[in-house]
N, C-alpha and C positions, 0 to 999 in steps of 0.2 A: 358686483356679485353680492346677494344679501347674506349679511352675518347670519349661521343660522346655530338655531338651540338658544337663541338670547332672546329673551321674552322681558323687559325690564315693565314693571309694573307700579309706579310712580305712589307716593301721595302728599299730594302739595295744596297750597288753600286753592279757593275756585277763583278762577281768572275768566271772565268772557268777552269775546272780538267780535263784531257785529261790523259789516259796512253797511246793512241794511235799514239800520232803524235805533236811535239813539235811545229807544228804552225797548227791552226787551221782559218780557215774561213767560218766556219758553223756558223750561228746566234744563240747564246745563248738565254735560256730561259726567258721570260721578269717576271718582278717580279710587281703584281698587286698593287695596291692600300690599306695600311694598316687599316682594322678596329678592331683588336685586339692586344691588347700585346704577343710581341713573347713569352713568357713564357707560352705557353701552353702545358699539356701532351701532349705527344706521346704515343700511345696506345701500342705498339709495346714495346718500349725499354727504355722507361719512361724517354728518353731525348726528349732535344728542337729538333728541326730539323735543321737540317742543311741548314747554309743561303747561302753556295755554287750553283752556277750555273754549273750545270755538261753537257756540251755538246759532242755532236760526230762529231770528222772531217770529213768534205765533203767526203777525201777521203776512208773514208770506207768502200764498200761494202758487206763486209760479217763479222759474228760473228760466231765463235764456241765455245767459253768457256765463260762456266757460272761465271768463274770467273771476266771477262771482268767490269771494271767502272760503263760503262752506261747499261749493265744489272742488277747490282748491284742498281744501282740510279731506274730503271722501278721497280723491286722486290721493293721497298717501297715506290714508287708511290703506289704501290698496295695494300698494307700493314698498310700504316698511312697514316689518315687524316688529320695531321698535315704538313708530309713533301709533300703530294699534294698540300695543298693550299701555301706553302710557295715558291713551285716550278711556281703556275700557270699552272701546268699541272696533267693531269690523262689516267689514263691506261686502254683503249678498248679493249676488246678477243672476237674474231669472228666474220664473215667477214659480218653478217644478221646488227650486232648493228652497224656497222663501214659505212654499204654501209647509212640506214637510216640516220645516223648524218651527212655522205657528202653531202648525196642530197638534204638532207633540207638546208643545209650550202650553195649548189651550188644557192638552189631559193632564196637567199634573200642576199646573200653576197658574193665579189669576193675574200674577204680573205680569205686564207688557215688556215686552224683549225688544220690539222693535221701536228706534227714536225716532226714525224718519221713512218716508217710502217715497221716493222718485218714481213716478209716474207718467211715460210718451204720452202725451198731449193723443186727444183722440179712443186712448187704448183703455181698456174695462178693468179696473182693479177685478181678480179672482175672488168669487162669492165666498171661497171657504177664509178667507183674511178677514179679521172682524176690525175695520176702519177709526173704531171708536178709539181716543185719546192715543192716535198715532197723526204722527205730522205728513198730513200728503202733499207732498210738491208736486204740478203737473210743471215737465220740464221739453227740450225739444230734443229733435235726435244727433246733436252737436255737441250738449249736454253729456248724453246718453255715453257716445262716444267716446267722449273728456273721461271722465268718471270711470268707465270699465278699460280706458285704454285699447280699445280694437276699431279696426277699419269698418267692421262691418257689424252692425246691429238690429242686423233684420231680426234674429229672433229673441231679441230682449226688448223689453218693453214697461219692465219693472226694474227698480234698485231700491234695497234697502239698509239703511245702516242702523244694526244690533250691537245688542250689549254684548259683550262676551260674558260667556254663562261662569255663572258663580261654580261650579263643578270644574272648571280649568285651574292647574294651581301651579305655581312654581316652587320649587320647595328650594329653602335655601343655603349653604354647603354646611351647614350643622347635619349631622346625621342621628342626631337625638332630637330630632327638629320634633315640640308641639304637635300633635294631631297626625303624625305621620302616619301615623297608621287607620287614619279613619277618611282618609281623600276616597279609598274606596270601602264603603260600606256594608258589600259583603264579596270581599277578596277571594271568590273559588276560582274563577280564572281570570288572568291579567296577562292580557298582552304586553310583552317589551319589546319594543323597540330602535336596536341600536344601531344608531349612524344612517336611519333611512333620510336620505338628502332628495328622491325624485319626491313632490308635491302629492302628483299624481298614485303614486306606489300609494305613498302613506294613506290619504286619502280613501284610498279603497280598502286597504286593510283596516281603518277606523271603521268604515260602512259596515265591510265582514263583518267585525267584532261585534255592532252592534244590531247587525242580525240574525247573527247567531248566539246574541243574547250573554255577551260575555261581560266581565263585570266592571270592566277598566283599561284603560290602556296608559301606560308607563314609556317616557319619552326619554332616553340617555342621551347623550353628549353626541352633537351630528347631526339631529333631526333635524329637518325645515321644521314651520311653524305650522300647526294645522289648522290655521286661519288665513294662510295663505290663500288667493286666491282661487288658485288652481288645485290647492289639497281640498277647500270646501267645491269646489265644484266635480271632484271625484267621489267627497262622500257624500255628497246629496243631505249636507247638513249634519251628518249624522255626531260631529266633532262636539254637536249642542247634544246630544243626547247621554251620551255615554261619558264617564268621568276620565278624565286625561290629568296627568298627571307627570312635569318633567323636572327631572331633576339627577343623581347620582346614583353609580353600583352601591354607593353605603345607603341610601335611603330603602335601594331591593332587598340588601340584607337587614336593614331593619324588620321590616314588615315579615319578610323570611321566615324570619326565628318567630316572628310574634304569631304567624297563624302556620307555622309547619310546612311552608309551602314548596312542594318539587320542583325543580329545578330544572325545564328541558331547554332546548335550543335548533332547531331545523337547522340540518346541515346535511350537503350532498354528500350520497357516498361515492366515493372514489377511491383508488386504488393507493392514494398519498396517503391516507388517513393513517395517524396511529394513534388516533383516540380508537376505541369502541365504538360504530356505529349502529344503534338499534333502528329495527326498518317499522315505521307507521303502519298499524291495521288493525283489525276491527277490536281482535284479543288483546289487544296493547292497550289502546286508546280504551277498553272496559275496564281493565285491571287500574285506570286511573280515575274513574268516576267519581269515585267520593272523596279522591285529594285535593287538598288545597293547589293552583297547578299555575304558575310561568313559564308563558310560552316565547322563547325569545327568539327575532328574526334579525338576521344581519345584515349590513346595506348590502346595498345594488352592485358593487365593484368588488367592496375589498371582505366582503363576509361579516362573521362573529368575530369580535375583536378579543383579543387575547384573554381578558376576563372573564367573558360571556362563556369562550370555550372552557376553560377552566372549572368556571363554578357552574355549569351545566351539562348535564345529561345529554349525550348527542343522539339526533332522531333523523331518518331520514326518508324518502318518499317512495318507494319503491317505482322504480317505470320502467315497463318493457322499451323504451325506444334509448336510444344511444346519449339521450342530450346527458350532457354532465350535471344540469340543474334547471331549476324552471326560475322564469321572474317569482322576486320576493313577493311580491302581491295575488301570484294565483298561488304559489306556495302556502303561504297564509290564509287564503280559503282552504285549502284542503285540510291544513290542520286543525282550522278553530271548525271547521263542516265535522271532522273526526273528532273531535275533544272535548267538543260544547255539550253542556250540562245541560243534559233534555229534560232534567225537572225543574230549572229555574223559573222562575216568574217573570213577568213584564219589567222591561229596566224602567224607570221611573226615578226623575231626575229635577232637583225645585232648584229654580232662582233668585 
């Protein structure tokens, strides 16, 4: 089972492993900025990660055995969220999430995101990917399969491995931590998100957030990683767009007090309740347009954890039909569709 909420983010000098070519002049992986101790589980193999930099020589053009290094190094990019963050890199499948993360990449920055693009032998790199100073591998469908881990890969036909964007941050258990208050640059609404463990949840509530043009999303204690596989294949990338940000309840009340920001939290009503429960609608969600505003969502099983309920405002969804609650994910659309700031501008996000 992978450790999750532990993003360790390494910096160490550059090491590079090659078995294909005793000189290499590919640019090795850059190692980010550390805010955790390298001792963190690996979910996978219950080692550290490895502080290796594993690149591929320029001159390679084609892979065909899964036994190969740097497929090796992708298969746990994909695998653990430990040796991602420690790499500064993560593993895209499929050519829908890959074209969305280039062209948001292409409007807002000229720097290349992407280090490598494995390529099915036969198959047309997508016209909107602009091929210059990325490394194309054409690989075979054995490869293919190695790499994303599934039996069948009739409809993938691309892989790519990106940098993880500089707007990701882990903040570290200082709660007067530098810059805390500027990971989101203009804080009117901030998704949190506490203890969401399903990939897939998170994932689409990242996508919401960032189409409905919200300003950040904040990760507490619990989260999966949203470079997880299966979280970017929910958001459709969207995890590169919009500023994410994980760390502690002291870092929320940091920011809190610094920009006035309200306090709610989606929670069902039910008849156990003896907090206050306010019901979502049109007069509610207006009366809060021009607040600073945290909208906090609680996992899939066990709800808002005792802090969340505490220091937030309870809000709840009104439905005519009997269910006690909806999934945390269509929940979340419904409040960030009711809540979202219809005068903000384009999120716009540089690497």
């Amino acid at each position: 089972m992978q450790c999750i909420n532990q993003f360790p983010i390494l910096t160490t000098p550059s090491l590079t492993s090659s078995t294909n070519s005793p000189t290499n002049k590919s640019p090795g992986f850059r190692y980010r900025k550390a805010y955790h101790s390298p001792k963190v589980c690996d979910g996978n193999d219950g080692e550290i990660a490895s502080k290796k930099t594993i690149t591929l020589p320029s001159n390679v053009g084609t892979i065909t055995s899964t036994s190969n290094q740097f497929v090796k190094h992708c298969v746990k990019l994909r695998q653990s969220s430990s040796y991602r963050h420690v790499h500064g890199s993560v593993l895209v499948v499929g050519a829908t999430t890959i074209r969305e993360i280039h062209s948001f990449r292409k409007a807002v920055s000229n720097r290349p995101i992407i280090e490598c693009l494995f390529v099915l032998h036969n198959c047309c790199i997508p016209e909107e990917i602009d091929v210059n100073n990325i490394h194309v591998v054409r690989v075979n469908s054995e490869v293919i399969r190695k790499v994303c881990g599934v039996q069948s890969v009739d409809s993938i036909d691309i892989i790519a491995v990106m940098k993880i964007p500089s707007t990701f941050h882990i903040i570290s258990d200082s709660p007067h931590e530098e810059g805390c208050c500027s990971f989101f640059p203009v804080p009117h609404r901030i998704l949190v998100l506490d203890g969401i463990q399903d990939p897939g949840n998170l994932g689409t509530l990242v996508r919401s957030a960032t189409a409905f043009r919200w300003d950040g999303v904040f990760l507490l204690p619990g989260c999966c990683d949203p470079f997880n596989d299966k979280a970017l294949r929910a958001s459709r990338g969207a995890c590169f767009q919009v500023p994410i940000v994980s760390g502690k309840w002291t870092h929320i009340e940091t920011f809190r007090q610094a920009f006035q920001m309200k306090m709610m939290a989606g929670h069902p009503a039910t008849s156990n309740n003896q907090d206050p429960v306010m019901k979502l609608s049109k007069d509610f969600a207006d009366s809060l347009a021009d607040s600073h505003l945290c909208l906090v969502l609680g996992s899939e099983g066990c709800g808002l954890s005792e802090i969340s309920r505490r220091a937030c405002e309870l809000v709840t969804i009104p439905m005519a039909g009997e269910f006690e609650s909806l999934n945390v994910s269509v929940a979340g659309g419904i409040f960030m569709y009711m809540l979202q700031n219809d005068n903000s501008g384009p999120v716009l996000t540089s690497y």
